[in-house]
C-alpha positions in Angstrom: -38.8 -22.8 -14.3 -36.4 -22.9 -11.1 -34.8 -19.3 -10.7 -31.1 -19.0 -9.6 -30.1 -17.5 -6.3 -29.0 -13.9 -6.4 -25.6 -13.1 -6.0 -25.3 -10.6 -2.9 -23.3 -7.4 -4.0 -21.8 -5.1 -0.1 -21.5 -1.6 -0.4 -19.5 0.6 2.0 -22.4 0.6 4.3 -23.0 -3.0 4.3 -19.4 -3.1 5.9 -17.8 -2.4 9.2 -14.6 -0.6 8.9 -11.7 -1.7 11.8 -8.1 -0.3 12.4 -4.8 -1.9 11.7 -1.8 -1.0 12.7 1.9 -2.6 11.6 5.1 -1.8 13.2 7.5 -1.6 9.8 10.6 -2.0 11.9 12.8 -4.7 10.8 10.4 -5.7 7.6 10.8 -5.9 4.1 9.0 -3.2 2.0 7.6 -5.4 -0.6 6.5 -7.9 1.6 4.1 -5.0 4.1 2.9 -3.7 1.1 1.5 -6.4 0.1 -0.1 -7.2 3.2 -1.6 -3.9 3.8 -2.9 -3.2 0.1 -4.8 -6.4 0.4 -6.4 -5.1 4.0 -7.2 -1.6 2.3 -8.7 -3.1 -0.7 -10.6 -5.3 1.5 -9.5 -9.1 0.1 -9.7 -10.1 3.3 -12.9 -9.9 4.2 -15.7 -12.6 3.0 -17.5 -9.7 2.1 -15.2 -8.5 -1.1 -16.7 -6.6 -3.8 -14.4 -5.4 -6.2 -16.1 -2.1 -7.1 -16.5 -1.1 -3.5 -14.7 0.1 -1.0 -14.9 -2.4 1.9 -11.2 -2.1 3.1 -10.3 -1.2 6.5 -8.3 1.4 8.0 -4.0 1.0 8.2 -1.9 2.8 10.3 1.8 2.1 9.5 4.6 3.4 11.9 8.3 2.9 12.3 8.0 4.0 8.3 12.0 4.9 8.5 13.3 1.6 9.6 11.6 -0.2 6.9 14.3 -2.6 5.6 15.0 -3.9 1.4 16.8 -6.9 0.2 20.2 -6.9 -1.4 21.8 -3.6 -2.9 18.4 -2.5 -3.7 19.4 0.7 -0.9 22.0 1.8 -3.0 20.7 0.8 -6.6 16.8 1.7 -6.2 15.7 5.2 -7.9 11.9 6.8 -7.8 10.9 8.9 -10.6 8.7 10.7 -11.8 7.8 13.8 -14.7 7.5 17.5 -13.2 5.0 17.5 -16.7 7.5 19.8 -19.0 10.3 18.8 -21.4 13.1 17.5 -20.0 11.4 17.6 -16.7 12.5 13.4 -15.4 13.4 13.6 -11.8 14.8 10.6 -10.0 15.5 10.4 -6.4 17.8 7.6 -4.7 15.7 5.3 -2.4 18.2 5.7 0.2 17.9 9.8 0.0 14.4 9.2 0.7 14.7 6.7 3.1 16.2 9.5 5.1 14.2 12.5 4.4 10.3 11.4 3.8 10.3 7.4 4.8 6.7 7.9 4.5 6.4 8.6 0.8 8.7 4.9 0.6 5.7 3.1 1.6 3.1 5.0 0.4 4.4 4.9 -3.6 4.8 1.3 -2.4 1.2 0.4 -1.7 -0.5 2.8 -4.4 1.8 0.5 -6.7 -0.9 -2.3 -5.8 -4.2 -0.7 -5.5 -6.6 0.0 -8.7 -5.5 3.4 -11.3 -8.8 5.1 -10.5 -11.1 6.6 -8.6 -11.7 3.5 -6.4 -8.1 3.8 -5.6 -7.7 6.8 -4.9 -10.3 6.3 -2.7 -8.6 3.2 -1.0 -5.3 5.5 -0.8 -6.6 7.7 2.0 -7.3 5.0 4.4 -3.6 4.5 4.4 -2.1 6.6 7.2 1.9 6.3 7.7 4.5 7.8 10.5 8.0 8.2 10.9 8.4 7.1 14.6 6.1 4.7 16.9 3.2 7.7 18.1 0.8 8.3 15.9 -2.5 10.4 16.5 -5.3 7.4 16.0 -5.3 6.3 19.3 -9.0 6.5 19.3 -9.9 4.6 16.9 -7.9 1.8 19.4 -6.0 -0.1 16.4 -5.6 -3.5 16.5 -1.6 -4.7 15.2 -1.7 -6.6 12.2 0.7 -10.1 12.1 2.7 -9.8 9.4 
């Protein structure tokens, strides 16, 4: 009897993490979230395992001049449940565009990533700025086309 090849399974060791970063100036939101949920889950690598964590690291800046289609500035709400009755909050996207353009792109991409602890875990590599410093100039990231 002829046995089959074992199928390899990487772990988070088996991996070597690199860092991205994406100037958001001038993009549409959708379309870098996209991008960057698939680098933090990993899908790009040949390596992919879908119950590991073989992403890389994504440094976003230029968060506030992240750009939407249509009336979407004006129309666009986020909400969410403060847990009590009658607790619904909604918040205008342009409001929020103005006072934490972070949060813009980070409900964005956790929109995309897995509801669990494996995304959660994804989540943190995720590091997003207002302007064009940011303090991961160490880890020498590498700009991600878009």
């Amino acid at each position: 009897m002829q046995s089959s090849p074992k199928t390899k399974f990487f772990t988070i060791h088996d991996n070597e993490r690199k860092w991205f970063l994406v100037d958001a100036e001038g993009k549409t939101l959708g379309r870098i979230a996209s991008q960057v949920a698939k680098i933090l889950r990993g899908k790009h690598k040949p390596t992919f395992t879908p119950n590991s964590d073989s992403g890389d690291f994504v440094v976003v800046v230029n968060a506030e001049k992240v750009q939407v289609t249509g009336k979407r500035v004006e129309l666009k709400e986020l909400f969410h449940n403060t847990g009590y009755p009658g607790g619904a909050r909604f918040e205008s996207f342009s409001d929020l565009l103005k006072t934490r353009p972070e949060y813009v792109i980070e409900h964005a991409v956790k929109g995309m990533i897995p509801k669990n602890r494996l995304g959660r875990q994804i989540g943190k590599k995720l590091k997003v700025y207002r302007g064009t410093s940011h303090p991961h100039q160490a880890q020498q990231p590498e700009p991600l086309p878009l």
